[in-house]
C-alpha positions in Angstrom: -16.3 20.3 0.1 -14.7 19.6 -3.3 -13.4 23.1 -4.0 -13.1 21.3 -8.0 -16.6 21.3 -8.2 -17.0 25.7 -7.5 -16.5 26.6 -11.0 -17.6 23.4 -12.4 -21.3 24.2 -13.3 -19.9 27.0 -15.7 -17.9 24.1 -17.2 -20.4 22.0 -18.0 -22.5 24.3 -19.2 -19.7 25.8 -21.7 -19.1 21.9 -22.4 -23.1 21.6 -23.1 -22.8 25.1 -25.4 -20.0 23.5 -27.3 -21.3 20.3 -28.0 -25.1 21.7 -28.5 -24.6 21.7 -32.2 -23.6 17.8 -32.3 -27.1 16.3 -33.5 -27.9 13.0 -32.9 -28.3 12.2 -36.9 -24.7 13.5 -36.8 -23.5 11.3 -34.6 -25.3 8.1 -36.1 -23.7 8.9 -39.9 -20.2 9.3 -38.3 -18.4 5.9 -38.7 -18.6 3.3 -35.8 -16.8 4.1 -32.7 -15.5 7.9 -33.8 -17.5 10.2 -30.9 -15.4 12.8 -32.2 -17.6 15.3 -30.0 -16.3 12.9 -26.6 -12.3 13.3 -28.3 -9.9 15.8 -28.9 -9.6 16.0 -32.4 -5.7 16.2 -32.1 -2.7 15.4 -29.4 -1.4 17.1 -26.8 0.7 19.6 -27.0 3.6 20.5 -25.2 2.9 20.9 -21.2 -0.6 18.9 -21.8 -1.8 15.2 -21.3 -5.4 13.2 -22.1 -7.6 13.4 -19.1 -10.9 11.9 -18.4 -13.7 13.9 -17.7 -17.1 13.1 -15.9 -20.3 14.7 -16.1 -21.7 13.9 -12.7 -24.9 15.0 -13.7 -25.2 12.9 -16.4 -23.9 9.9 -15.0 -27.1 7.3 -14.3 -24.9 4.7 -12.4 -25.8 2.1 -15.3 -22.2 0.5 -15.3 -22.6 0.0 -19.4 -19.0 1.5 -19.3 -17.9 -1.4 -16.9 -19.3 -3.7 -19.4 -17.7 -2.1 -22.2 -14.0 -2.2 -20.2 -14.9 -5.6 -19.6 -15.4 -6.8 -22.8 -13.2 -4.8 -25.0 -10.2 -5.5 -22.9 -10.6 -9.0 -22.6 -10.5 -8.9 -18.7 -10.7 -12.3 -16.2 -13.8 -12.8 -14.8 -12.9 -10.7 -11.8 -11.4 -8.1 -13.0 -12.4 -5.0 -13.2 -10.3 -1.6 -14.5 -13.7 0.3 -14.2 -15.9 0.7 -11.3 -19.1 2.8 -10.0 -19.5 4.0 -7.1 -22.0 5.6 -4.9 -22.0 8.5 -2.8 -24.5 9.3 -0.1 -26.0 11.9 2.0 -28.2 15.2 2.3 -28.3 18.3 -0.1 -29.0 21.6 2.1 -30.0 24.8 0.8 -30.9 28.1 2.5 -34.2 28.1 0.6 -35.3 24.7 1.1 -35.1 21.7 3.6 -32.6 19.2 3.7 -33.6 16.3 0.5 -32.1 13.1 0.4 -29.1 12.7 -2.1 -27.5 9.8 -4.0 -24.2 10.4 -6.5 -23.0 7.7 -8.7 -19.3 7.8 -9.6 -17.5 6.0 -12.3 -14.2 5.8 -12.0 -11.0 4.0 -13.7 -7.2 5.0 -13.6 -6.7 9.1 -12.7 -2.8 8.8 -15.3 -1.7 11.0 -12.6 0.8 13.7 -13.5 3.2 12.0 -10.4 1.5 8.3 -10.4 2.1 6.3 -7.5 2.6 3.1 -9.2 5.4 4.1 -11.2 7.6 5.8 -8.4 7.0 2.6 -6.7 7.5 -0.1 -8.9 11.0 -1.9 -8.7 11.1 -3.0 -12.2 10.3 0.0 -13.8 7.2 -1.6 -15.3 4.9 1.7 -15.5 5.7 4.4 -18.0 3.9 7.7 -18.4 3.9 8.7 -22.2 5.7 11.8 -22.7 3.0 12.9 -25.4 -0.4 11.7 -24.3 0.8 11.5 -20.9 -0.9 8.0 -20.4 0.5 6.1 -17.9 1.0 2.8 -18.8 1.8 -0.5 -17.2 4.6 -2.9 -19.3 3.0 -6.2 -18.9 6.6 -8.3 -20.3 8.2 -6.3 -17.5 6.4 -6.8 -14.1 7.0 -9.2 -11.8 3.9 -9.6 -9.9 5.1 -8.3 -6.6 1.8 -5.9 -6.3 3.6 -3.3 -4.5 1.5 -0.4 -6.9 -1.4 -1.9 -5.7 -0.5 -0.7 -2.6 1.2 2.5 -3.4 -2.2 3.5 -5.4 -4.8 5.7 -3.4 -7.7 4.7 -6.0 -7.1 0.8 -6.0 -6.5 1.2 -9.7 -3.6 -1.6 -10.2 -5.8 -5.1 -10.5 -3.5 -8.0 -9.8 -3.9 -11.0 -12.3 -3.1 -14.4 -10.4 -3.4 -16.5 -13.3 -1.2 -14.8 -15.3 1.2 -13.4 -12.1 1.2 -9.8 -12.9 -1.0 -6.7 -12.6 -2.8 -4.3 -14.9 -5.0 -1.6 -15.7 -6.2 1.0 -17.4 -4.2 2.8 -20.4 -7.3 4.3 -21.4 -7.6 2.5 -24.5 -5.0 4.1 -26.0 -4.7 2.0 -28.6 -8.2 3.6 -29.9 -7.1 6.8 -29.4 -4.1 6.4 -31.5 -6.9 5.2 -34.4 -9.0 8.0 -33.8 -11.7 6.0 -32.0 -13.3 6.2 -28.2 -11.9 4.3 -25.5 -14.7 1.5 -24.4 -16.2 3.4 -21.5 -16.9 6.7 -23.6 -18.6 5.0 -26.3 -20.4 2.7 -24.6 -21.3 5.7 -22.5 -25.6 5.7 -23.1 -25.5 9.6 -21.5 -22.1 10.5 -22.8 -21.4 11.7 -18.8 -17.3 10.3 -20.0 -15.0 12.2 -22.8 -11.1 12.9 -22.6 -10.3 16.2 -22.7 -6.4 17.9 -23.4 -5.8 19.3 -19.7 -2.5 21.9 -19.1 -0.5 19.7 -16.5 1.1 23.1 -14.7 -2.6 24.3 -14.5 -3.7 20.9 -13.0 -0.7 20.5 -10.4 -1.0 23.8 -9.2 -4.9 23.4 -8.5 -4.7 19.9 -7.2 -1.4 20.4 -5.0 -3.0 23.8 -4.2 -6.0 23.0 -2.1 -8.0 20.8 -4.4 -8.4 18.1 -1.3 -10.0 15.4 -3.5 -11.5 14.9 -7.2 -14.8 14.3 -5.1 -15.5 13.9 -1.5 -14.3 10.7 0.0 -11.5 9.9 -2.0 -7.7 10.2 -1.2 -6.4 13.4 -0.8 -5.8 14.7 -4.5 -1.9 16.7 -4.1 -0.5 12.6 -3.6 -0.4 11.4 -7.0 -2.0 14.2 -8.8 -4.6 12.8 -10.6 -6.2 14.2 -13.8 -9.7 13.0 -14.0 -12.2 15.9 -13.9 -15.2 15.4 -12.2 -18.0 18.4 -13.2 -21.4 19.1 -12.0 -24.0 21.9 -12.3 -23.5 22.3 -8.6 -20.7 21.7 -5.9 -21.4 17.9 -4.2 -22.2 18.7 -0.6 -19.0 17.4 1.8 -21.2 15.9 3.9 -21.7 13.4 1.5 -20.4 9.5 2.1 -19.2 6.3 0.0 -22.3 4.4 0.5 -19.8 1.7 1.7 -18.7 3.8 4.3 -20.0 1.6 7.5 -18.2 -1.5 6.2 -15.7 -3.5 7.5 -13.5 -4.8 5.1 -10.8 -7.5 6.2 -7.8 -6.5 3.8 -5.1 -9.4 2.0 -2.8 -11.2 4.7 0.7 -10.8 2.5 1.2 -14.1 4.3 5.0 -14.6 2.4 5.6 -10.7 3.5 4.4 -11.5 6.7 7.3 -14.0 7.9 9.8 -12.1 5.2 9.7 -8.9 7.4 9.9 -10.8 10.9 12.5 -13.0 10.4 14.1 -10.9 8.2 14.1 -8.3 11.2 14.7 -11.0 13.8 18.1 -11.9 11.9 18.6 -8.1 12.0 18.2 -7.7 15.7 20.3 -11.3 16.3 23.6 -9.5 14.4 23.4 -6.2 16.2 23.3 -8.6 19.4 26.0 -10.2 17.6 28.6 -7.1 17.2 27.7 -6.0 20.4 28.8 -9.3 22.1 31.9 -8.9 19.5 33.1 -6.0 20.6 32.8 -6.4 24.1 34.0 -10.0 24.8 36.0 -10.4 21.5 36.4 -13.3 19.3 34.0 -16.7 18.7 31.8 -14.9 21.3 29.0 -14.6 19.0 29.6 -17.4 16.5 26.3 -18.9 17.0 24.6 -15.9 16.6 25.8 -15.5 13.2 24.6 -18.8 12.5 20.7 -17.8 13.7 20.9 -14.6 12.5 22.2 -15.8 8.6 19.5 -18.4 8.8 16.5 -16.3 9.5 17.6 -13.7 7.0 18.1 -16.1 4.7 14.9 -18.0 5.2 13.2 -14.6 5.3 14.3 -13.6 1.7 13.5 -17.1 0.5 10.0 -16.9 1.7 8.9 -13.5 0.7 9.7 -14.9 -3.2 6.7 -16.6 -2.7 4.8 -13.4 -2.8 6.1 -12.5 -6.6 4.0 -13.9 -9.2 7.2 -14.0 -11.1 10.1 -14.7 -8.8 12.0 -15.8 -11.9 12.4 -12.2 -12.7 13.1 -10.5 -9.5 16.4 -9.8 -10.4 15.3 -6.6 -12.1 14.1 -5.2 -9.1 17.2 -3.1 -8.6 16.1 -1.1 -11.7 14.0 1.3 -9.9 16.4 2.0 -7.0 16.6 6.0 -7.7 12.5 5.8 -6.8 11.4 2.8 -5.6 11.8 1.7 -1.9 11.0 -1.2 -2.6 14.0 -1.8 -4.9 16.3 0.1 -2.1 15.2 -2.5 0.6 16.0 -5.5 -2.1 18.9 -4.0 -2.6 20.1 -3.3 1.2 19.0 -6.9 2.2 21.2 -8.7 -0.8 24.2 -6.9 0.6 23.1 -7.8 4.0 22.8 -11.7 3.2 26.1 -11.3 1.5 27.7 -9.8 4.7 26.1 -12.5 7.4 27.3 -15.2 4.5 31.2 -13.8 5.0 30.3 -13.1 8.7 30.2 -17.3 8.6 33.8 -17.3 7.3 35.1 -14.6 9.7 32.9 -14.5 13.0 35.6 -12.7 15.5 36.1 -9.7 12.9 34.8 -7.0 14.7 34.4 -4.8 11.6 32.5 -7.2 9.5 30.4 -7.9 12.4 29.6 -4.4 12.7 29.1 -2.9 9.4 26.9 -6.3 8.9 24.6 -5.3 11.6 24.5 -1.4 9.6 23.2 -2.9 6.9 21.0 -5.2 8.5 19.4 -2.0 10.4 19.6 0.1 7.1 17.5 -2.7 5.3 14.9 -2.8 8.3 14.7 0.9 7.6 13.7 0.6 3.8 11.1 -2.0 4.9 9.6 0.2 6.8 9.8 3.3 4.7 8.6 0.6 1.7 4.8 1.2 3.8 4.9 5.0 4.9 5.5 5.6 1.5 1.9 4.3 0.7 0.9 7.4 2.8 -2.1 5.8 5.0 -2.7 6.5 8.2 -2.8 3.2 9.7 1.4 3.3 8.1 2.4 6.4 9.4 6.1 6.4 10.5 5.2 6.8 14.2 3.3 3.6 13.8 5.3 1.5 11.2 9.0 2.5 12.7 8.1 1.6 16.6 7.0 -1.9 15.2 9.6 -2.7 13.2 12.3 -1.7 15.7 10.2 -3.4 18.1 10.4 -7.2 16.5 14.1 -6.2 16.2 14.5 -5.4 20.2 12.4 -8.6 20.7 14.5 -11.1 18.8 17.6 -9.3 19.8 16.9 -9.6 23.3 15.6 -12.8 23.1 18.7 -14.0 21.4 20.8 -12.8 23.7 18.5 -14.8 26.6 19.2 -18.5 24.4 23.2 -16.8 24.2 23.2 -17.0 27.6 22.1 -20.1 28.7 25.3 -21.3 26.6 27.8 -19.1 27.5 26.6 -17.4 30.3 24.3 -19.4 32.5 24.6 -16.1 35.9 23.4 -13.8 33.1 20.6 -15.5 32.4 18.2 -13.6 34.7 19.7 -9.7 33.4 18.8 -10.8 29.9 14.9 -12.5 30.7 14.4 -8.8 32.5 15.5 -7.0 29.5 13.2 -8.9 27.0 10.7 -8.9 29.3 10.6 -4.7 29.7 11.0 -5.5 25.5 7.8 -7.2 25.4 5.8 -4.6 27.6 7.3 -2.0 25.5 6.2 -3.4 22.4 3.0 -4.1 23.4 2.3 -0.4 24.3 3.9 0.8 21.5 1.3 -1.4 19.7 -1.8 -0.7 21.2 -1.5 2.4 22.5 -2.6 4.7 19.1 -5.2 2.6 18.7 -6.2 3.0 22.3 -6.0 6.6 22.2 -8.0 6.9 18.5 -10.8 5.6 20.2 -11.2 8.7 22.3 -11.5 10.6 19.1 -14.2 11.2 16.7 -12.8 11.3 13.0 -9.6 9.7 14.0 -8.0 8.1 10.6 -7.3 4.7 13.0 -10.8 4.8 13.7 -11.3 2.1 11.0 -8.4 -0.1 12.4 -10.4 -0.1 15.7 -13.5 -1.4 13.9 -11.5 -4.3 12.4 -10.1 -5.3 15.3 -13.6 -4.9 17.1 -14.8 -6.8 13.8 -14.0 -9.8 11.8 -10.5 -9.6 13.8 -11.6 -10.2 17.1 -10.0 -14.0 17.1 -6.9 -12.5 15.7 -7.3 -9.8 18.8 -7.3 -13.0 20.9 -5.0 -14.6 19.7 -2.2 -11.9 19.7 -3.1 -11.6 23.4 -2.8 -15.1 24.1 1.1 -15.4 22.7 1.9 -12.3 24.6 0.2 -13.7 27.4 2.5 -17.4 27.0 5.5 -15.4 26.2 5.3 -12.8 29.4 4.5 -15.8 31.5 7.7 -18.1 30.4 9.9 -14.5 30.6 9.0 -14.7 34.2 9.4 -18.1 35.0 12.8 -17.7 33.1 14.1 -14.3 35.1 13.0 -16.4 38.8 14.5 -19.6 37.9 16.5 -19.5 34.6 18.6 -22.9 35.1 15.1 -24.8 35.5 14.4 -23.6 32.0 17.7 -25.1 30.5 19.0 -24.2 26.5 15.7 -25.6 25.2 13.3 -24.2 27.3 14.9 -19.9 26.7 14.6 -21.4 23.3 11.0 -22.4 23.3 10.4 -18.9 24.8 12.4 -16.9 21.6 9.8 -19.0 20.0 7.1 -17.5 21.5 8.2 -14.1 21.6 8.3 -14.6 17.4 5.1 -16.4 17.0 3.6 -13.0 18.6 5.7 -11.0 16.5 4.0 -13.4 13.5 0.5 -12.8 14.9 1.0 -9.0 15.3 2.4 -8.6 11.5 -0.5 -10.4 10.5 -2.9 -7.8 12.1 -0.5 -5.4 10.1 -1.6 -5.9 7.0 -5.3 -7.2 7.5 -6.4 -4.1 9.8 -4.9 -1.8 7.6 -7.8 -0.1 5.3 -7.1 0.4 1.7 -7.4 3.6 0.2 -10.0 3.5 -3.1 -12.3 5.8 -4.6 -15.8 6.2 -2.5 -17.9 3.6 -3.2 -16.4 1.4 -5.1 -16.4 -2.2 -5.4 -15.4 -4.4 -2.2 -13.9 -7.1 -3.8 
């Protein structure tokens, strides 16, 4: 139910009163583009913000305000900052029989009063305007690394790859400053769009409050806070679903973040194997170790540039560090590649080696938190934390397997166990919520299951195969670990992080993406 919509037919209907004496002659001698009837006639005051509001009933689903956004802002052929989207299902009353129903919804950027795109941006390159309370995005300052695209519940942050950055909708504030209509209000055939002056504490307490979403299948509404109104004579019927509801929609790879986080994390795991070895068995113990571990971290960090549209500016991304876990994780793993770099220089001190392996572990940590903070249930922290840590225990263990076959041939068997019981951990810990979701009806992972089931079948396979190669060799390596030799325990850490490649890539491309119900599958 969309408890919003309760009081909304009185709304409307005042809305209809007020406007009433608006006549159409009116409207045609006012000069081109002023709908002053669909715009306040002055700013916000203090403890207010622009809002848009929709008139469901009104709304025909014609997508002339797409068109408008389109052409008025100049947008690539792909691009969209306004979408329609349709709702399905059945309207039941107590006097009548259940009737087919069918909702369009228009929707563009919410300028949320706690927008997820700007707590999450590194750079700082959203603002919310303290007096129209617009949030905007700062073009000149972003750097293209699309985390508000994931951060955003609505799929409102468009990335640009010919120009390298994202944008959206300011709601045509540049109008609005002239007096005019943004594009999709005038263009608007049954003015079903206006901006309204909405009280922000009035708005945060109903939204945080119980308002569960603007309308029924979108993200849960006390998140970001968003300040679209949606109105209609009637409340919309929960039942009701985003005609795209049955599909299966393979999300973006992240290919560059994919190999960032696991060798970054396998470098991670090879220093804490590192200061362990340290501090047991003292000096140049661990030597080579430091060696792997700098060079995955540092091959990590140099891959996952290629994921920026702007890596020439990524040096701002420290600017957002009081909010941004994004610009926390950059932060921890810049001091961590500084540490494994002196690590190099000093490799018995047993400090270095283990505040080095901290922050390694501390950086892991803000990777993960960088994708719970998104909020979606295929991220939650009992999912995202158990993964990372597991491609840490991996590579650690399996670094500790090549270790031995140097230094430690007898030991050889103790440390093929180990990764072994790694692997088999890891594998539950991966499967296992996805297992038991199936046993449930309206389970949020429920839509991970169908990916997997789906259009990922051969990545299904294909995960199961590696873990499949990389059990096999851990056995053969535990019965008979001098037959294997240096490069053989080497060729099996290999395996164990071409699974841990496969199962981040499933990561990202099983994961659905939040977006308002309906809405474009692009």
């Amino acid at each position: 139910m969309n408890p919003g919509a309760t009081t909304a037919g009185q709304e409307v209907l005042e809305y209809r009163d007020r406007r009433a004496p608006v006549e159409p002659v009116a409207r045609a001698a006012a000069p081109h583009g002023k709908a002053s009837h669909l715009i306040p006639l002055s700013q916000p005051g203090a403890g207010e913000q622009y809002a848009f509001t929709v008139d469901l009933d009104r709304c025909s689903g014609c997508k002339a305000c797409v068109s408008a956004c389109h052409s008025l802002n100049g947008l690539d052929d792909e691009e969209t900052w306004r979408d329609v989207g349709l709702l399905i299902g059945l309207m039941e009353t107590p006097d009548e029989p259940a009737r087919p129903l069918l909702q369009t919804v228009t929707t563009a950027c919410h300028h949320c009063l706690d927008p997820a795109c700007a707590n999450g941006c590194p750079v700082l390159a959203y603002e919310k305007d303290p007096v129209t309370g617009i949030v905007r995005h700062l073009d000149d300052q972003c750097i293209g690394c699309q985390y508000c695209v994931l951060k955003c519940p609505y799929d409102v942050p468009k990335f640009s790859s010919r120009r390298g950055i994202v944008r959206k909708c300011d709601m045509c504030q540049h109008r609005l400053a002239a007096g005019e209509a943004p594009a999709c209000v005038q263009s608007c055939p049954h003015e079903a769009i206006r901006i309204d002056v909405v009280n922000a504490a009035e708005l945060k307490a109903a939204r945080a409050g119980g308002d569960e979403a603007m309308v029924p299948g979108a993200f849960p509404s006390d998140y970001t806070l968003p300040s679209t109104r949606y109105l209609s004579a009637g409340p919309l019927p929960a039942s009701l679903q985003p005609a795209n509801a049955d599909s299966v929609r393979v999300e973006h790879a992240h290919a560059p973040l994919v190999w960032m986080l696991v060798l970054t994390q396998a470098g991670a795991g090879w220093h804490v194997l590192n200061a362990l070895l340290t501090f047991r068995l003292g000096e140049g113990t661990g030597q080579g170790l430091g060696w792997a571990g700098w060079g995955m971290v540092v091959t990590g960090l140099l891959v996952g540039f290629a994921h920026l549209g702007r890596p020439l500016k990524a040096w701002r991304a420290f600017l957002g560090w009081r909010r941004s876990w994004m610009s926390r994780e950059i932060i921890l793993f810049g001091l961590y590649a500084q540490l494994a770099t002196a690590l190099l220089l000093r490799p018995g001190s047993r400090w270095l080696a283990g505040f080095t392996a901290l922050v390694g572990v501390l950086a892991v940590i803000a990777s993960a938190m960088i994708y719970i903070d998104t909020r979606r249930p295929a991220w939650a922290p009992s999912i995202v934390f158990p993964r990372f840590a597991g491609t840490m225990l991996t590579a650690g263990l399996g670094g500790g397997l090549v270790w031995s076959a140097v230094h430690a041939p007898r030991s050889a068997t103790t440390w093929a166990c180990g990764t072994l019981a790694a692997l088999a951990l890891v594998t539950w810990v991966e499967w296992h919520p996805l297992h038991r979701a199936s046993r449930q009806e309206g389970d949020p992972l429920r839509g991970v299951i169908g990916r997997w089931r789906g259009p990922l079948r051969w990545l299904g396979w294909t995960r199961i195969g590696w873990l499949a190669v990389s059990g096999w060799m851990l056995v053969a390596a535990s019965l008979v670990p001098g037959w294997m030799g240096p490069y053989g325990l080497a060729a099996v850490w290999a395996a164990l992080i071409g699974g841990c490649i496969m199962e981040r890539y499933g990561f990202f491309m099983a994961c659905p993406s939040p977006r308002m119900p309906g809405g474009v599958e692009a």
